[in-house]
N, C-alpha and C positions, 0 to 999 in steps of 0.2 A: 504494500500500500504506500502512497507517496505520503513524505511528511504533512501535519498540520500545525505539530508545533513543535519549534525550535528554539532550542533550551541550550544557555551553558551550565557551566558546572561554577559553583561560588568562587572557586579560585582565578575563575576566569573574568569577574568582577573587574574595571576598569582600576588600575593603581594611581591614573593621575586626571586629573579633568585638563581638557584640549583648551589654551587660549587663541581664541581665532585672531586677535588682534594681532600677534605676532606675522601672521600670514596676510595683515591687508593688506589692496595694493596700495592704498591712502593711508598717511594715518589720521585714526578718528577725531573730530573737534574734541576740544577742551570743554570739560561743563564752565560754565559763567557764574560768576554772580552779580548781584544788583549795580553793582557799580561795573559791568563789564570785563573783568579783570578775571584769570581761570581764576576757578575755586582749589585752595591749598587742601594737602592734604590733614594738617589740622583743623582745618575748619571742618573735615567732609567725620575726621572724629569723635565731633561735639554727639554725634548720633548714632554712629557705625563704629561696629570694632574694628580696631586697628590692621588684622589682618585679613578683614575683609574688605576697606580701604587701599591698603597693600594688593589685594587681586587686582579690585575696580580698574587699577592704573597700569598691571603689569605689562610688560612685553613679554614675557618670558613664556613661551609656546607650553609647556608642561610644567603644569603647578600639581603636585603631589597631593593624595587624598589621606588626610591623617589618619592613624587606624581608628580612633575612634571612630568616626566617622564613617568607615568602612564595615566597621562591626556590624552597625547599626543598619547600612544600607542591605546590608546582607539577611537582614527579616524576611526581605522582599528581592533583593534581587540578585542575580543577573534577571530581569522578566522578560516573560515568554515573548516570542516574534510567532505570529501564527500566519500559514498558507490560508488566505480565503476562500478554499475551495469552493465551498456551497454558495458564497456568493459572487463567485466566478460563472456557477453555473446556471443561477440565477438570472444573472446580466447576460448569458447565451456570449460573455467573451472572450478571443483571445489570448486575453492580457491575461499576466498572474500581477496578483493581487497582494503582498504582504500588510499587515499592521502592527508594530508593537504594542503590546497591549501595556500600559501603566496603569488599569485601573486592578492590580494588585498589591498595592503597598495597601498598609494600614487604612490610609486614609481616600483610598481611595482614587489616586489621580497621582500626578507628574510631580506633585510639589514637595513631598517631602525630600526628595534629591537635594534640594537647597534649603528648606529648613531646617534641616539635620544640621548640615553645615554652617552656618548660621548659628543657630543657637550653642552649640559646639565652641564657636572661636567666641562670642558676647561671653560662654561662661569663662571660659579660661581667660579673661579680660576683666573678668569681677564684675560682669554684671549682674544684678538680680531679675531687672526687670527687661522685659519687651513687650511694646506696642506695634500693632501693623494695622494694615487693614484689610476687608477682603469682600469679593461681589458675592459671586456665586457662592463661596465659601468653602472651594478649596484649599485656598492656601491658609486661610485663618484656620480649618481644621490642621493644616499639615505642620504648622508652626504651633500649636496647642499641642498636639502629639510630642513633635520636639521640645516644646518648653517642658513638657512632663518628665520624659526622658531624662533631663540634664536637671532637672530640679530649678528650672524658672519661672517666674509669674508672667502670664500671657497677658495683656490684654486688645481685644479684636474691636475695633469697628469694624462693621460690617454694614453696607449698603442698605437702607430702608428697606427698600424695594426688595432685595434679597433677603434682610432678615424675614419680612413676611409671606415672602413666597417660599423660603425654603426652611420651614422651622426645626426641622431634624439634621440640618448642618450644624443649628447653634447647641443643640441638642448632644449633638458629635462633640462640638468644640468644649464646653461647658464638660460633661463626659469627664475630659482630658484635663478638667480645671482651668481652664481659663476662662476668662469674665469676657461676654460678648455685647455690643452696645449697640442698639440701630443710631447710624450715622444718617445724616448732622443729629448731635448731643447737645446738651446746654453746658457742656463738661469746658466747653473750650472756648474760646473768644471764636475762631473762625465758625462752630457750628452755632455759637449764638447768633454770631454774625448770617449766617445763610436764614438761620431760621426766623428773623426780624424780617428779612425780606420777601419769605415764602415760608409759612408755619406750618405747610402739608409739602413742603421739600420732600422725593425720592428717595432724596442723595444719588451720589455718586462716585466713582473709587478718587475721582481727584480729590473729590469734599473729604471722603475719609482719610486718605492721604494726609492732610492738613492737617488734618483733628490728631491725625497718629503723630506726626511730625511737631507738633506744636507740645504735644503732653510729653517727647522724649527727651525732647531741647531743654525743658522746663526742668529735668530729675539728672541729677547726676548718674544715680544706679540703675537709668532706664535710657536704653537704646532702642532704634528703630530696626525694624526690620522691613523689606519690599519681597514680595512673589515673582515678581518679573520685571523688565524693563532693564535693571539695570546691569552693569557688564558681568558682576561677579555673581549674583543669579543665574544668566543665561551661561556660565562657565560653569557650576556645578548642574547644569542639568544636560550637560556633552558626553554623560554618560550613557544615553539615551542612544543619541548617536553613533558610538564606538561601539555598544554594545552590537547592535545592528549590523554594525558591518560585518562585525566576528560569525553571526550569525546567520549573514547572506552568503557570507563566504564559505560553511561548510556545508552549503548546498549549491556551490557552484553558481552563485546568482549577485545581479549587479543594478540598481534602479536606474531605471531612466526617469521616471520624473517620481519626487519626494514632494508628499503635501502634507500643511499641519495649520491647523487651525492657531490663529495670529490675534493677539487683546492687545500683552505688552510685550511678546516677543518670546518669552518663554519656551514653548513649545517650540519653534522656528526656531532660534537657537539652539535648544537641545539635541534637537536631530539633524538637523542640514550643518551646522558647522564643521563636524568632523568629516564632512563629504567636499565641504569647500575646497581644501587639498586640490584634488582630483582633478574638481571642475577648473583650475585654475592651472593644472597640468595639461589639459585637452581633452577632459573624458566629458561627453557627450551626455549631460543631466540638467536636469529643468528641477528647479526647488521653486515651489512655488506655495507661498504665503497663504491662508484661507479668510477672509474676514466677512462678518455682518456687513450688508449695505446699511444695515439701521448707522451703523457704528464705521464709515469707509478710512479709518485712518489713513491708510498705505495709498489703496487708488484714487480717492477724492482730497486726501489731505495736503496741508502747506507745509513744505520741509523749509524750515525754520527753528530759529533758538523760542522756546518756550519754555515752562513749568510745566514738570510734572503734576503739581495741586492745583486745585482751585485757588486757595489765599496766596501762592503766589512764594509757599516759604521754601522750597526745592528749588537747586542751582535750577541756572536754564541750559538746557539739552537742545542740542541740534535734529531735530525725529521732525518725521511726518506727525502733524498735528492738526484738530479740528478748533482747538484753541482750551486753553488751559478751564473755562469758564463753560463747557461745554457741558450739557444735559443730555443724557440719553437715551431713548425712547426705551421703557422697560421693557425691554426683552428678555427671556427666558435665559437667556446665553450670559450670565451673570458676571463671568471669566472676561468677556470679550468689547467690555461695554467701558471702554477705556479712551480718554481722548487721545495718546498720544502710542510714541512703539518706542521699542528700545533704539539707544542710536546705532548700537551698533546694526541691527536688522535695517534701522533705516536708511544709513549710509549704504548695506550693500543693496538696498532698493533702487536707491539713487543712482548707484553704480549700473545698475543692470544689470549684476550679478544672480540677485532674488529675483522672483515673480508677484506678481499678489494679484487676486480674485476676488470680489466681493459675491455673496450672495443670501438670496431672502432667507427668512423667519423660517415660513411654510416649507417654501423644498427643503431647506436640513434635519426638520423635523420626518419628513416622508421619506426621507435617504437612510435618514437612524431608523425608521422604524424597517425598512426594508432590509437593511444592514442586521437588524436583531431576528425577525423572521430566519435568515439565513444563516446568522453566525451564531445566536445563543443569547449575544451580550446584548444588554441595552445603553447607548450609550450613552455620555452628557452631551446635555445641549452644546455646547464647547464644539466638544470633538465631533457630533453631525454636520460643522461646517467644512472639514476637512474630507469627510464619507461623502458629503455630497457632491464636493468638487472629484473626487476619486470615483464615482459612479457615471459622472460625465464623462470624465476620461475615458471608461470603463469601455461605455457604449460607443465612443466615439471609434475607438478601435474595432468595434464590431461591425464599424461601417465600413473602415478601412483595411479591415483584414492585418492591421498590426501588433505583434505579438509583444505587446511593452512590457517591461516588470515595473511596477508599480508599487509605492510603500508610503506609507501613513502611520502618523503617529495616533492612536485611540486614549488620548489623555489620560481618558477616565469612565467609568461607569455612568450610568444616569439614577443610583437607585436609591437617590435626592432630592430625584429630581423630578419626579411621577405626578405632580401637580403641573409642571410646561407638559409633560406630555396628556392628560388629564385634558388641558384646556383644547390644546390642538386634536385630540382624538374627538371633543365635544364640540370642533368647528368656533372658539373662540377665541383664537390667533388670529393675526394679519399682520400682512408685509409693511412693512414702516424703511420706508427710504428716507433716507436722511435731507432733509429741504437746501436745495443751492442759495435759498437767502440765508439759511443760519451757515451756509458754508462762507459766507462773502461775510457776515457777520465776526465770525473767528479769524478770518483775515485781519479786520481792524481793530479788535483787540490783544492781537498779539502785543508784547514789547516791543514801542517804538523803534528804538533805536537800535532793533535788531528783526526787526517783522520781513526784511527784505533777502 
């Protein structure tokens, strides 16, 4: 029988995380701060631990995974790479189909790769406390599990809008002892501030952002932590990618095109960088980005210096952005609802190196539910953005007669996430494209004197 799933062995666990930086052909902008000047790296550890500040910056192509760190990864993984067969045959195509599957860790999804790590170097820094934030509520779970692990105090905002749509992530996070808040709070000067102007605010991961950012700055013994975007998150989660290759490789197989559902970069990072090599030798691969049109960062957005927050307290970053101040339409897809990308994914968009894809609410929802029909799993809303761009592909080959390998990252499960699909099995979903006057609008509130 041909394989379905492709496993290594723990020893075979990745020993170092890949820095893509060393490999661009550019090197990346410098974060800013308010007066335009880069941001040092003492300023960047009023929040961050020191040698996670130390990665953000490195050159240095192999940074080594502590063993702690390793231990810990090793609950869960090397995880599985599985053949799609059944929804190969499904789609009547050519093509073979892999996905890594990450919705095997504890928590469920991609993210504890880098919360481990994370909380790991904050402890041996003396930290007590950590603040983050989170949408959907993966990473506030995966960072909850970590803080538990190393003996930290959590605490999560978490999106309105998500805290109430997904009340068994806070449920998870809490679980794990961490304290979860629907963002904006009255806890902070920025979510008083939001909520003097709109007292039935959503929120949104930038607004949380702020609220997390503003309570870590304030504590000595409390650092910040981020899910994605920035360099040394999307650096521990290249295990993803390494993994995979080891993977493709002891069945003789090679992608021609790599898709992963895109918020702040995470995912895209974690599997396409370790592939970057390659494509930058000559080898013949499409990486290509997946995103909400509710949410179009990549193909709609302005690559420009901005804020990661809404208030404005995060350096400014050079990314595709919809503007720092941006609202967005509550979509199920809780991960993806982010105004801005990482810079390093945005710079290689810039470049033409990446792809990126927008697509609706409805098709990823009827891609995952085809994708579980056929595979078993149900996915997260997240990762149906990626299944669905992958089922395009799928069929496209089947008109063409070409036999592509094909591999996706499956972030995470959906089984959080049964009220998005609830709504859309009961026909009350709809497509929300994001308005080209709130796009011309985030144009002119970027930072003046860098909006160009």
């Amino acid at each position: 029988m041909p394989l379905t799933k492709i496993v290594l062995e723990e020893s075979e666990l990745p020993s170092h995380w890949y820095n893509v930086i060393a490999d661009l052909p550019n090197p990346p902008a410098p974060y800013l701060g308010p007066d335009g000047q880069p941001v040092t790296a003492e300023q960047m550890t009023q929040i961050f631990a020191p040698d996670l500040v130390e990665q953000e910056v490195s050159t240095q192509r192999w940074i080594e995974i502590p063993q702690e760190v390793r231990e810990i990864l090793r609950l869960w993984r090397p995880t599985p790479l599985f053949r799609a067969h059944r929804l190969e045959a499904a789609l009547n195509t050519p093509a073979k189909i892999y996905y890594k599957y990450e919705g095997v860790s504890p928590a469920g999804s991609h993210k504890p790769n880098s919360a481990v790590a994370q909380a790991y170097y904050n402890k041996i820094a003396g930290i007590r406390r950590l603040t983050t934030e989170t949408g959907a509520g993966q990473w506030g779970s995966a960072l909850s599990l970590a803080g538990s692990m190393f003996g930290l105090e959590v605490r999560v905002y978490m999106v309105k809008i998500s805290y109430e749509q997904k009340p068994f992530r806070r449920s998870m996070m809490e679980t794990w002892g961490a304290e979860v808040l629907a963002s904006p709070t009255t806890l902070t000067h920025s979510g008083r501030q939001i909520l003097s102007q709109d007292p039935h605010n959503p929120g949104s991961l930038g607004i949380a952002i702020s609220e997390a950012v503003e309570e870590a700055a304030s504590r000595k013994d409390t650092n910040y932590t981020l899910g994605s975007v920035l360099n040394h998150v999307l650096l521990h989660q290249t295990v993803i990618g390494q993994e995979a290759r080891q993977q493709l490789k002891k069945v003789g197989d090679y992608p021609d095109v790599i898709f992963a559902p895109c918020g702040g970069g995470s995912n895209v990072g974690g599997m396409m960088f370790p592939f970057l090599a390659d494509k930058a030798a000559g080898q013949a691969i499409r990486l290509v980005a997946v995103e909400p049109t509710s949410c179009p960062t990549l193909t709609r957005g302005h690559y420009a210096y901005d804020h990661g927050d809404s208030a404005g307290l995060t350096p400014l970053m050079k990314m595709y952005t919809l503007g720092h101040d941006f609202m967005p339409p509550s979509i199920h897809a809780g991960g993806l609802r982010y105004h801005g990308d990482s810079a390093l994914v945005s710079q290689l968009y810039h470049e033409g190196i990446l792809e990126a894809q927008a697509v609706p609410q409805l098709a990823t929802f009827k891609a995952g539910i085809l994708f579980s029909k056929a595979e078993g799993i149900i996915p997260a809303p997240e990762s149906n953005h990626a299944i669905q761009a992958v089922i395009a592909e799928a069929e496209h080959c089947r008109v063409t007669g070409e036999s592509k390998t094909i591999l996706f990252t499956l972030s995470g499960h959906g089984h959080f996430d049964m009220t998005a699909y609830d709504k859309y099995l009961s026909g009350q979903l709809t497509d929300q494209d994001y308005p080209e006057e709130a796009l011309q609008a985030a144009l002119h509130n970027l930072p003046k004197w860098v909006a160009k």
